[in-house]
N, CA, C and O of each residue as an XYZ file, in Angstrom:
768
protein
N    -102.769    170.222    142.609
C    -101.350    170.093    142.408
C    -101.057    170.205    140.912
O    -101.706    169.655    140.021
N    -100.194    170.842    140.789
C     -99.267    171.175    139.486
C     -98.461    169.620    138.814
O     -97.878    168.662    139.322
N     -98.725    169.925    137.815
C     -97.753    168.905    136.796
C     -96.310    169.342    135.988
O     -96.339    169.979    134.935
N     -95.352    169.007    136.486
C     -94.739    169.539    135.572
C     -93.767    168.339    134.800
O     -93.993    167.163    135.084
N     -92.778    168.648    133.906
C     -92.346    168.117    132.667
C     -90.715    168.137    133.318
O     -90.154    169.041    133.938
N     -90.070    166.415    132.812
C     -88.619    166.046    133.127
C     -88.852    165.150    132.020
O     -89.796    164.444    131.665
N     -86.907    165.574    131.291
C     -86.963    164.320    130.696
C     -85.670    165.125    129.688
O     -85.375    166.305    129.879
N     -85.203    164.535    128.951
C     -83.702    164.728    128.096
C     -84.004    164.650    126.627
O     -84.834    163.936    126.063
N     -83.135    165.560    126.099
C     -83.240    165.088    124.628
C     -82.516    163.664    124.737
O     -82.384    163.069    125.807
N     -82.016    163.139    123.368
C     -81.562    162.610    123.400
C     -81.188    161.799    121.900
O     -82.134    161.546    121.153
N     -79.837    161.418    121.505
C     -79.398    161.552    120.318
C     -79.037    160.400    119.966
O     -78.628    159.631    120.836
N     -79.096    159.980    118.580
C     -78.172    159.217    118.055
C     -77.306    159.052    117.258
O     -77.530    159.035    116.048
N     -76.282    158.914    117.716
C     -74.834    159.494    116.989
C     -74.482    158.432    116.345
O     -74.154    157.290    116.667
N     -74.691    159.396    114.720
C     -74.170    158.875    113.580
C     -73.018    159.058    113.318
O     -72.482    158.236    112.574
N     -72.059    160.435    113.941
C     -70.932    161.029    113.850
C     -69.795    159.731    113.793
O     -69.732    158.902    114.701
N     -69.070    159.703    112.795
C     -68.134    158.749    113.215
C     -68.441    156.949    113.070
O     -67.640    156.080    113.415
N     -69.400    156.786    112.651
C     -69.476    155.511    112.219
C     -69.116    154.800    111.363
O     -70.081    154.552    110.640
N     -67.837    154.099    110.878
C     -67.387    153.592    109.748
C     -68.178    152.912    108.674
O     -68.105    152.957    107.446
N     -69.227    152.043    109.798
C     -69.721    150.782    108.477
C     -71.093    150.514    109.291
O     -71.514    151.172    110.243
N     -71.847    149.077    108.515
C     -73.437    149.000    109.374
C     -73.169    148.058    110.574
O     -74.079    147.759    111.348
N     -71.657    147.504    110.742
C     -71.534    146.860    111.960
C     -71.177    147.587    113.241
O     -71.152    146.905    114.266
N     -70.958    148.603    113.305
C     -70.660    149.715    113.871
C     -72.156    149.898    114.940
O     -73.239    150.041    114.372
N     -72.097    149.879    116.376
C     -72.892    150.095    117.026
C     -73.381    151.505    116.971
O     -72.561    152.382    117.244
N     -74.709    151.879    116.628
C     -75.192    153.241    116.911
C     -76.095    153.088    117.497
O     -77.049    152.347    117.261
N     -75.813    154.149    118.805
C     -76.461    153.817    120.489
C     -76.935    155.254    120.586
O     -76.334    156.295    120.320
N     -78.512    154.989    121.160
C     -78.397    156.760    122.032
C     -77.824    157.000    122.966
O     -77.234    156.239    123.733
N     -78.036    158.891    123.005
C     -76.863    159.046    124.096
C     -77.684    160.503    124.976
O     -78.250    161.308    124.237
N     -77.697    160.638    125.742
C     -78.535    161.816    126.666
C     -77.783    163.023    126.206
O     -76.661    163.240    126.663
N     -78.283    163.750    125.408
C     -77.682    164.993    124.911
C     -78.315    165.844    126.474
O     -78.319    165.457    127.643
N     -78.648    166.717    126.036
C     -79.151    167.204    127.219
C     -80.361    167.108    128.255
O     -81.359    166.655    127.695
N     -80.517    167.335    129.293
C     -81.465    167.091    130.487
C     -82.813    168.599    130.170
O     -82.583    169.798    130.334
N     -83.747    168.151    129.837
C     -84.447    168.929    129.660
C     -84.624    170.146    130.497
O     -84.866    171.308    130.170
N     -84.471    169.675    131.479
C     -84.679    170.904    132.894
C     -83.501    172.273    132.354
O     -83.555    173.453    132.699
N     -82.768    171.793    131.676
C     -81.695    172.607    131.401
C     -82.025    173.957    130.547
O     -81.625    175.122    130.559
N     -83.158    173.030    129.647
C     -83.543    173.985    128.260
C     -85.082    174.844    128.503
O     -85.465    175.912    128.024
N     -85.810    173.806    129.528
C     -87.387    174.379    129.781
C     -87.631    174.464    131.004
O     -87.679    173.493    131.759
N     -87.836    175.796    131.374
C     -88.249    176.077    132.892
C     -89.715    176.472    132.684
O     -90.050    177.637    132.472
N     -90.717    175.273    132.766
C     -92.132    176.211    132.497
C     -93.206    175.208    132.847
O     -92.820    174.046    132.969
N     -94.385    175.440    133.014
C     -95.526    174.694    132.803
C     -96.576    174.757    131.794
O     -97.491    175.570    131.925
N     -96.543    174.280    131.192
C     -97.821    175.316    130.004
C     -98.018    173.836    129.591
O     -97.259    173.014    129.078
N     -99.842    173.771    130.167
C    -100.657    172.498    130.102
C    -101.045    172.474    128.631
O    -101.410    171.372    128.222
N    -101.035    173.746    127.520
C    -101.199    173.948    126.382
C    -100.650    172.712    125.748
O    -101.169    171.734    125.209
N     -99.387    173.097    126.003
C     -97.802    172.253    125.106
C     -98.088    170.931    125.958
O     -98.307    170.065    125.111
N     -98.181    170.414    127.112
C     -98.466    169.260    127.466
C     -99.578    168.126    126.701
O     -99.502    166.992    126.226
N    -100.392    168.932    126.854
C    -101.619    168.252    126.293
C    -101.502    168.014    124.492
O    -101.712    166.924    123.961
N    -101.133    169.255    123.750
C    -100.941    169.211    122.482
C     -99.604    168.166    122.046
O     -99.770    167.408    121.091
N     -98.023    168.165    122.937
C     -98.240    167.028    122.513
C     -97.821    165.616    122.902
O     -97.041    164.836    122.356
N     -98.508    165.519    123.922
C     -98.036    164.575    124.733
C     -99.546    164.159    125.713
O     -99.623    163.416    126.691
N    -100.388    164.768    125.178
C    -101.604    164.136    125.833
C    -101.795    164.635    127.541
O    -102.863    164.425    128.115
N    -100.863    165.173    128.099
C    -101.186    164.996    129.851
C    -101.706    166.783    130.055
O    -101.271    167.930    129.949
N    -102.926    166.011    130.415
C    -103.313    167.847    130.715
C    -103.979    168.812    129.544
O    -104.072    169.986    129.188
N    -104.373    167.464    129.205
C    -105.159    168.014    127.469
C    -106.614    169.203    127.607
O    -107.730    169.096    127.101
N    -106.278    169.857    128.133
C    -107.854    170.593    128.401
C    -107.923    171.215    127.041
O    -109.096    171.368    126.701
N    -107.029    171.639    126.122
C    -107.939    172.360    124.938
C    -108.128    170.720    124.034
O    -108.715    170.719    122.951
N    -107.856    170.083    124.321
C    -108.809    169.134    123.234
C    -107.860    168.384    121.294
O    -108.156    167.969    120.173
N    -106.248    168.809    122.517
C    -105.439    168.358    120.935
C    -105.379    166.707    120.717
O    -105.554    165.927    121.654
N    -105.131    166.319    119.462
C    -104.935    164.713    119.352
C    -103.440    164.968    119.332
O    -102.732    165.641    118.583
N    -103.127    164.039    120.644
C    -101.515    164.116    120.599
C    -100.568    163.453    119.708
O    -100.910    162.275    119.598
N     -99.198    163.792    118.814
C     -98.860    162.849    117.756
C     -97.739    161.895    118.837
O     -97.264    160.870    118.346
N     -97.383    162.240    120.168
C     -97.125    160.973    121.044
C     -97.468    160.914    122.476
O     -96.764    160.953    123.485
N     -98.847    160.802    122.278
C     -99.295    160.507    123.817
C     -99.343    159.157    124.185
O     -99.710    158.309    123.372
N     -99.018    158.875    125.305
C     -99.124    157.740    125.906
C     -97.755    156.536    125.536
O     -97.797    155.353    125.873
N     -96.920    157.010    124.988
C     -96.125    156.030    124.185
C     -95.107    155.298    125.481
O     -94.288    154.389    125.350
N     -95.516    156.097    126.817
C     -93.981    155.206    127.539
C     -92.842    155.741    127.295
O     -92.606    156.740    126.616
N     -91.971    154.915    127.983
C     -90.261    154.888    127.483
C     -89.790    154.425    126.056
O     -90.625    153.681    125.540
N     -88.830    154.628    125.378
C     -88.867    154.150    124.206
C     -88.303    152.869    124.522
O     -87.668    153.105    125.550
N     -88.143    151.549    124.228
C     -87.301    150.272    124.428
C     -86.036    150.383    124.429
O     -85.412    149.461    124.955
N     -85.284    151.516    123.854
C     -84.204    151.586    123.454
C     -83.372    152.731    124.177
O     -82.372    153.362    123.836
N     -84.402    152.756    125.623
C     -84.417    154.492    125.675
C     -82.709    154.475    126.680
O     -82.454    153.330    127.052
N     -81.985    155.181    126.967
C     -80.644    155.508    127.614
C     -80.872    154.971    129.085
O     -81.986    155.092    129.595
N     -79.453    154.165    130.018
C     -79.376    153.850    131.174
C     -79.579    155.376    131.782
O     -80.107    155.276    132.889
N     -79.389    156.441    131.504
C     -79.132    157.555    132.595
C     -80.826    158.056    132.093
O     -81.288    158.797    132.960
N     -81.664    157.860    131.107
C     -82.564    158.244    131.394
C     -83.636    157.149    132.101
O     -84.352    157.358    133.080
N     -83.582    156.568    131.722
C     -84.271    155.001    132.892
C     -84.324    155.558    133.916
O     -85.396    155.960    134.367
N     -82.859    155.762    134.699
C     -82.640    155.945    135.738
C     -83.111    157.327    136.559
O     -83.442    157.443    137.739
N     -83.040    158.114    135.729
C     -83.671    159.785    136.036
C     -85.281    159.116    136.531
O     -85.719    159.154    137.681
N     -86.002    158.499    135.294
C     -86.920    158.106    135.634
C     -87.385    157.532    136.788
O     -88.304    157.990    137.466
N     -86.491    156.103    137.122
C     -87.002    155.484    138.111
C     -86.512    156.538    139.365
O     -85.762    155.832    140.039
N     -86.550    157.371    139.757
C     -85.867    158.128    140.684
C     -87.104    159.069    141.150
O     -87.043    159.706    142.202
N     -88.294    159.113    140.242
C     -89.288    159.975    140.194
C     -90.659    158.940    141.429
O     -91.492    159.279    142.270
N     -89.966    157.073    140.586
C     -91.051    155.832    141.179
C     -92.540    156.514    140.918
O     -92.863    157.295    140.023
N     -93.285    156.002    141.919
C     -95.003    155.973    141.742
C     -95.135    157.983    141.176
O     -96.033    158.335    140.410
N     -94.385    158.711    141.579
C     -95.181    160.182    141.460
C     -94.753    160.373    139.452
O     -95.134    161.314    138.757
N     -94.096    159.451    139.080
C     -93.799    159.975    137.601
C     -95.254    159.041    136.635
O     -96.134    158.215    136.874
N     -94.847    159.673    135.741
C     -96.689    159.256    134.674
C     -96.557    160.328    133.485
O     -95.971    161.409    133.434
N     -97.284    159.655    132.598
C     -96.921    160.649    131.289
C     -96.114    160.087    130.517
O     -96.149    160.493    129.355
N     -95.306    159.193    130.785
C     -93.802    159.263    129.809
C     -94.258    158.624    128.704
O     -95.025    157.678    128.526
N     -93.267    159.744    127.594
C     -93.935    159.283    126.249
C     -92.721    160.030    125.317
O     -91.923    160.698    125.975
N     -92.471    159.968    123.574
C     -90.914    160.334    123.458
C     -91.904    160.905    122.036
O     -93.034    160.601    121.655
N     -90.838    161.880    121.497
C     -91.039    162.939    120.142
C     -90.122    162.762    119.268
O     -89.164    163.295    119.828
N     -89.690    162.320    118.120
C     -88.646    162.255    117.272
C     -88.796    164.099    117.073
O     -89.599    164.892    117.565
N     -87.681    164.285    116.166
C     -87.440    165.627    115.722
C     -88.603    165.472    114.528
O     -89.560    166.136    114.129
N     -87.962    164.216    114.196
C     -89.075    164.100    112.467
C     -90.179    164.476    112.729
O     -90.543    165.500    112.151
N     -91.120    163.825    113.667
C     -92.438    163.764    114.223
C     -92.408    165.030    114.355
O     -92.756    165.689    113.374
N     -91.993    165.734    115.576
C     -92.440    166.923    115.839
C     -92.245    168.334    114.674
O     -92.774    169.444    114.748
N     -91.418    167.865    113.765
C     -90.803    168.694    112.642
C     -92.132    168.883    111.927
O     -92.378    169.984    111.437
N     -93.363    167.476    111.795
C     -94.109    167.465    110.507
C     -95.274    167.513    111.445
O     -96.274    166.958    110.990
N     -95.407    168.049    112.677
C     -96.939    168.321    113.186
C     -97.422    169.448    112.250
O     -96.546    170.238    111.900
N     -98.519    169.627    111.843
C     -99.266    170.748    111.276
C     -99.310    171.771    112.218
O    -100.148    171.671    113.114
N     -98.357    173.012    112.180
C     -98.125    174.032    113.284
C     -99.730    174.666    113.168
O    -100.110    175.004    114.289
N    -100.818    174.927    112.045
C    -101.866    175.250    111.990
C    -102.867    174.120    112.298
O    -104.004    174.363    111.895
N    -102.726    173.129    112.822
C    -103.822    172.282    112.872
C    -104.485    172.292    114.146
O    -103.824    172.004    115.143
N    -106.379    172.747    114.307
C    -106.786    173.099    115.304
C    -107.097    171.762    116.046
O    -107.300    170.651    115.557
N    -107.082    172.176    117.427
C    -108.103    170.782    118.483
C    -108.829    170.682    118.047
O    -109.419    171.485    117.325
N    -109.182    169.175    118.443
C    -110.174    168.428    117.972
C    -112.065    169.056    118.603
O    -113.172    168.806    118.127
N    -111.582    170.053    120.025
C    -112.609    170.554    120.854
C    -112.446    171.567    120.912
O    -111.299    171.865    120.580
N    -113.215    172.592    121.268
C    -113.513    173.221    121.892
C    -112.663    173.341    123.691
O    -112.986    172.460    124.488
N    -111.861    174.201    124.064
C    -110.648    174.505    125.037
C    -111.964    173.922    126.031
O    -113.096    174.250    125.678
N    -111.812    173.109    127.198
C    -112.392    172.752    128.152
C    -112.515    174.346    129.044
O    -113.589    174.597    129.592
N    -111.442    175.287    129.128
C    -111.740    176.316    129.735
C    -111.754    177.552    129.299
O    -111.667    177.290    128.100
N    -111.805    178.940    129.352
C    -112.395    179.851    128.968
C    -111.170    181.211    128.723
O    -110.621    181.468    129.794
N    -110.706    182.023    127.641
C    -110.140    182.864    128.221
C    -110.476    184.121    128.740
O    -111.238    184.859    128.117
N    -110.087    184.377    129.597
C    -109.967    185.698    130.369
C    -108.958    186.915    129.941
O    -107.765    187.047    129.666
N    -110.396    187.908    130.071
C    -109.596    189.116    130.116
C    -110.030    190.470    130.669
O    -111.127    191.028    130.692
N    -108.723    190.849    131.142
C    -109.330    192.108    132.145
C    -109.088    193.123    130.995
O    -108.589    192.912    129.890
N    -109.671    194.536    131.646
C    -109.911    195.785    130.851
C    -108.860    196.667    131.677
O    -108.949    197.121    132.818
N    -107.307    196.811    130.239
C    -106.240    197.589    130.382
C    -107.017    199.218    130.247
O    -108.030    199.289    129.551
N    -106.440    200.606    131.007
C    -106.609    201.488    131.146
C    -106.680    201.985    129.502
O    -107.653    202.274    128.806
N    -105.003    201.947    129.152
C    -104.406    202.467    128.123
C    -104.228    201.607    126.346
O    -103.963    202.050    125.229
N    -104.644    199.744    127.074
C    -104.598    199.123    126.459
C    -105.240    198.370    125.468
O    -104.916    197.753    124.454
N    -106.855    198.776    126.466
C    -108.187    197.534    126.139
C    -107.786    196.475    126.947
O    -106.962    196.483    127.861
N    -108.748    195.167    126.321
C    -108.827    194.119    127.035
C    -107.621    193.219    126.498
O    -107.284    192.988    125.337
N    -107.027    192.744    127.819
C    -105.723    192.129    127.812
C    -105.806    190.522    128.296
O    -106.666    190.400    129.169
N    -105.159    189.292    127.969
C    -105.386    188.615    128.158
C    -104.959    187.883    129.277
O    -103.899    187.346    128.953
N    -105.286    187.563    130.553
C    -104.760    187.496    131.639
C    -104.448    185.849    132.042
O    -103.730    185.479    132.972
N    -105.157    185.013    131.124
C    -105.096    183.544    131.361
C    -106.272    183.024    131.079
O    -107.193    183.652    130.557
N    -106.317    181.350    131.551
C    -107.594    180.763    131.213
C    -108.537    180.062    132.837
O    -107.919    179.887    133.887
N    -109.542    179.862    132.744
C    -110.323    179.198    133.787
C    -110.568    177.787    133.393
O    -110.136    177.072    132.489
N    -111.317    177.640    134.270
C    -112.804    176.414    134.164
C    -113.720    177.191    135.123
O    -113.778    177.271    136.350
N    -114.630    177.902    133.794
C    -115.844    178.416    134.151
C    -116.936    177.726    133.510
O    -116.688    176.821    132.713
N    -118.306    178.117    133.822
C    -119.884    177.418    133.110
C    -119.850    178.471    131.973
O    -119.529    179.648    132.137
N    -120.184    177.963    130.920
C    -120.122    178.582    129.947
C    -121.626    178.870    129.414
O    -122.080    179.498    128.457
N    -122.140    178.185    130.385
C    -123.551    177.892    129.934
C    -124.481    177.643    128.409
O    -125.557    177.934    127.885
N    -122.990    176.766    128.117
C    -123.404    175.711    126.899
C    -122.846    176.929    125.762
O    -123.057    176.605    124.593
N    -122.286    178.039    125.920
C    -121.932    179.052    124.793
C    -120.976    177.934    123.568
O    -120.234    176.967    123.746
N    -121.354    178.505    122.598
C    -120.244    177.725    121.096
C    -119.051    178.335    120.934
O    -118.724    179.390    121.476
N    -118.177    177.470    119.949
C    -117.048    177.976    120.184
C    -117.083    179.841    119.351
O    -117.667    180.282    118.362
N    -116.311    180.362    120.196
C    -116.327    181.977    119.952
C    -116.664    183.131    120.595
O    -116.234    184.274    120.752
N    -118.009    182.118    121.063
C    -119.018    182.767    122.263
C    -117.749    183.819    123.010
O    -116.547    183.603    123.170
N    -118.765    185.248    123.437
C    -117.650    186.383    124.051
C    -119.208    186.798    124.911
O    -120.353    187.021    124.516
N    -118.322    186.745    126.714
C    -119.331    187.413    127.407
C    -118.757    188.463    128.549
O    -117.533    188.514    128.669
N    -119.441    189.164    129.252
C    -118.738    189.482    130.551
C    -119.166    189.156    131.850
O    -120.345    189.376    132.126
N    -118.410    188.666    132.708
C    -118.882    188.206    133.526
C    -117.666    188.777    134.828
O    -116.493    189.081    134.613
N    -118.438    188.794    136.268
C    -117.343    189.632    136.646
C    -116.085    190.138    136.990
O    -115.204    189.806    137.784
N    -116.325    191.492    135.753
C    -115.753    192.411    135.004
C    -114.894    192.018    134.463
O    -113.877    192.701    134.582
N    -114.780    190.690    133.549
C    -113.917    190.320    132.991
C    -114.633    190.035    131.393
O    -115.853    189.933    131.265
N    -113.834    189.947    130.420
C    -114.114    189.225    128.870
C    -113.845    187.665    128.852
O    -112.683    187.259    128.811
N    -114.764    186.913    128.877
C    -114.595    185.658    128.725
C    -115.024    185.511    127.691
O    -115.986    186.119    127.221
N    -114.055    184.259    126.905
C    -114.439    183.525    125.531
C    -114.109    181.877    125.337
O    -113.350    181.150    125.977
N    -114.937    181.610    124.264
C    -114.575    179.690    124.078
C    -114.177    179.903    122.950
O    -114.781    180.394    121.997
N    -112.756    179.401    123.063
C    -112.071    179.325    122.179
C    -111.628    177.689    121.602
O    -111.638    176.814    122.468
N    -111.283    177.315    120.310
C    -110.660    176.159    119.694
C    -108.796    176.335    119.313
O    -108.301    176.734    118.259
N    -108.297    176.019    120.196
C    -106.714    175.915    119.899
C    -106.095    175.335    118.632
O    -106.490    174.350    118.008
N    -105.322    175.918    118.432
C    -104.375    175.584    117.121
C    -103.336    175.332    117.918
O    -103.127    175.558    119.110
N    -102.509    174.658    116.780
C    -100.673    173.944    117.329
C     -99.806    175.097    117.721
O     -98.909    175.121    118.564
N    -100.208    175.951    117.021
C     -98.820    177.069    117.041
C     -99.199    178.219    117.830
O     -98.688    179.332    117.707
N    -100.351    177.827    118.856
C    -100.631    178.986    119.897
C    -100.345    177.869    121.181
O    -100.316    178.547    122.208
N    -100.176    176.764    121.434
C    -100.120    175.757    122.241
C     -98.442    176.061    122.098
O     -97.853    176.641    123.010
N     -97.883    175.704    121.120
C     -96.518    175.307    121.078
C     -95.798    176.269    120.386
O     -95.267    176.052    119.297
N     -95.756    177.509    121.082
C     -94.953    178.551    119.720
C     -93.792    178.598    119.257
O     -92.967    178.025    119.969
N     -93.384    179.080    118.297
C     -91.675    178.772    118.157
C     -90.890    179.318    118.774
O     -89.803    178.898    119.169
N     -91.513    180.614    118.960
C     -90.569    181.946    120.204
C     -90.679    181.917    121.443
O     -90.333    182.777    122.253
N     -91.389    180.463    121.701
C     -92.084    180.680    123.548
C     -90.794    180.073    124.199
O     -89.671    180.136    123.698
N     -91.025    179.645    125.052
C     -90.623    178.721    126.321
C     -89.857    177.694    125.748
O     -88.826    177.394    126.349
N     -90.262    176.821    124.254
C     -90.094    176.035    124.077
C     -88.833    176.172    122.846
O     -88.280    175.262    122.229
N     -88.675    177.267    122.777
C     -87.623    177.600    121.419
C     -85.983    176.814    121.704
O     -85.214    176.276    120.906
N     -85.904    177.000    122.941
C     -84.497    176.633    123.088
C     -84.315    174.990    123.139
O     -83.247    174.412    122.939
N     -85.765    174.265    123.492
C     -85.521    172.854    123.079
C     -85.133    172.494    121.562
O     -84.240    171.784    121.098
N     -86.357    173.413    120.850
C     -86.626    173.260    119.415
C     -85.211    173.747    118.904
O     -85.196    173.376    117.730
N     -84.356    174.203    119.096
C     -83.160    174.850    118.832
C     -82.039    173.967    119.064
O     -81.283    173.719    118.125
N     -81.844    173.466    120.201
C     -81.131    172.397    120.574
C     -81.266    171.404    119.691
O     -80.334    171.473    118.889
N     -82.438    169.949    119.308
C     -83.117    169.284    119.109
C     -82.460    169.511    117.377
O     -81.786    168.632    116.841
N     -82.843    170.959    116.622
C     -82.660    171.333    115.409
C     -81.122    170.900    114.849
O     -80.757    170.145    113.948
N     -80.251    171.923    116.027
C     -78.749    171.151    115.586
C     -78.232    169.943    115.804
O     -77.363    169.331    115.183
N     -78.925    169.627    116.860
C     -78.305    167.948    116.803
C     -78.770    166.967    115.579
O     -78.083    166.028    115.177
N     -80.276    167.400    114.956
C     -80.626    166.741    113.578
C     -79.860    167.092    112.223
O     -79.706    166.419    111.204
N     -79.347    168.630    112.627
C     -78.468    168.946    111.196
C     -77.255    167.918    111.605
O     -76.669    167.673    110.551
N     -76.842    167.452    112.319
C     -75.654    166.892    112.816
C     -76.036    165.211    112.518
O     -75.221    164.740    111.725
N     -76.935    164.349    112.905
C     -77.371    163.697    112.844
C     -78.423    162.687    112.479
O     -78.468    161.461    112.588
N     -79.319    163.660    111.974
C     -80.358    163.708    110.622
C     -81.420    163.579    111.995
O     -81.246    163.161    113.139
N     -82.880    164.297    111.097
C     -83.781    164.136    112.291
C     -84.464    162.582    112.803
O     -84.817    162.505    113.980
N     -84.586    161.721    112.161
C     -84.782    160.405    112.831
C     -84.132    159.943    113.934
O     -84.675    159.142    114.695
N     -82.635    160.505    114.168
C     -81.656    160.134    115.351
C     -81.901    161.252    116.291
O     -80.997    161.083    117.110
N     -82.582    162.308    116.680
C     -82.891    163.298    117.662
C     -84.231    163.329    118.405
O     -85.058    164.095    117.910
N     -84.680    162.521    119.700
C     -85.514    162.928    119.893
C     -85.663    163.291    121.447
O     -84.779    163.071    122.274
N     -87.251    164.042    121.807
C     -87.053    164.240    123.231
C     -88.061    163.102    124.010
O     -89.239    162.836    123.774
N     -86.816    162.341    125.383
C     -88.042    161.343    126.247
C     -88.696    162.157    127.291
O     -87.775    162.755    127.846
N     -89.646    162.436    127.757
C     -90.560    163.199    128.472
C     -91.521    162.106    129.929
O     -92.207    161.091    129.812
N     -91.240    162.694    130.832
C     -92.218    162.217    132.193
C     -92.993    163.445    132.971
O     -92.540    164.589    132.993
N     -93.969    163.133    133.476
C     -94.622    164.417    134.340
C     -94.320    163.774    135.825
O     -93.764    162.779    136.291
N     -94.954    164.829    136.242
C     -94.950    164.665    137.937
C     -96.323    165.527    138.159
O     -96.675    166.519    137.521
N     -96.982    164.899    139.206
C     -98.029    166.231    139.698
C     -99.228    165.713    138.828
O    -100.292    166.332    138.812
């Protein structure tokens, strides 16, 4: 079974605050489902720990709900009960100052694959869990009729800026020009 990713940005609005007695509350900017239609155990694992097969140190795995976190996201949550797990939250700041070049700590638990394009060469078709038979990281073999390799992941092949994930990072971006990045972050749950 598949895992996949729910959960909201979510803001804190400085807009409009007169003074320091002035309540500043988060508020559910948007529902993630809105911005990311995807699975990519890459971006899970790198950074949020669930589904870590290439081997990243997550900068918020395991963190839970935040204490402070919104009634409508609680509630999204408890709506998931025993099948939700994972939940854990990203400031903008945090995710702003991950080292986009910084490699896993391992060696990818699985292997990539690639078949042999006509016109193209070898193209990259995805990853396994194959025996590698102890190969180091780099190791390139064929096995059948495919190019397999062990590779070590970096941040910015896990989490690219142009992927899947741009329109969070985009969202997330203006609400920090709006609100500075300490008040923008995303709460995250899996399923699966």
């Amino acid at each position: 079974m598949g895992a996949d990713i729910h959960g909201f940005v979510e803001c804190r609005a400085t807009h409009g605050v007169l003074d320091e007695d002035d309540e500043i509350r988060w508020w559910p900017a948007v529902d993630l489902d809105l911005l990311y239609d995807g699975r990519c155990y890459d971006a899970f694992g790198c950074l949020f720990g669930v589904r870590n097969h290439a081997g990243f140190r997550p900068p918020a795995g395991g963190r839970g709900l935040p204490e402070d976190v919104t009634a409508e996201v609680r509630q999204a949550y408890g709506v998931w009960g025993r099948d939700a797990h994972g939940a854990s939250w990203i400031s903008w700041a945090e995710l702003a100052a991950v080292d986009r070049d910084g490699p896993a700590e391992a060696v990818d638990a699985r292997v990539e694959e690639y078949s042999l394009a006509p016109t193209r060469g070898w193209v990259c078709t995805g990853k396994s869990f194959r025996d590698t038979g102890g190969r180091p990281e780099g190791a390139a073999w064929i096995q059948d009729s495919r190019l397999l390799r062990t590779v070590r992941m970096l941040r910015r092949d896990a989490v690219p800026t142009d992927g899947p994930w741009a329109p969070v990072r985009r969202v997330m971006s203006a609400l920090t020009g709006v609100h500075g990045a300490v008040n923008v972050r995303l709460v995250v749950r899996f399923d699966g």
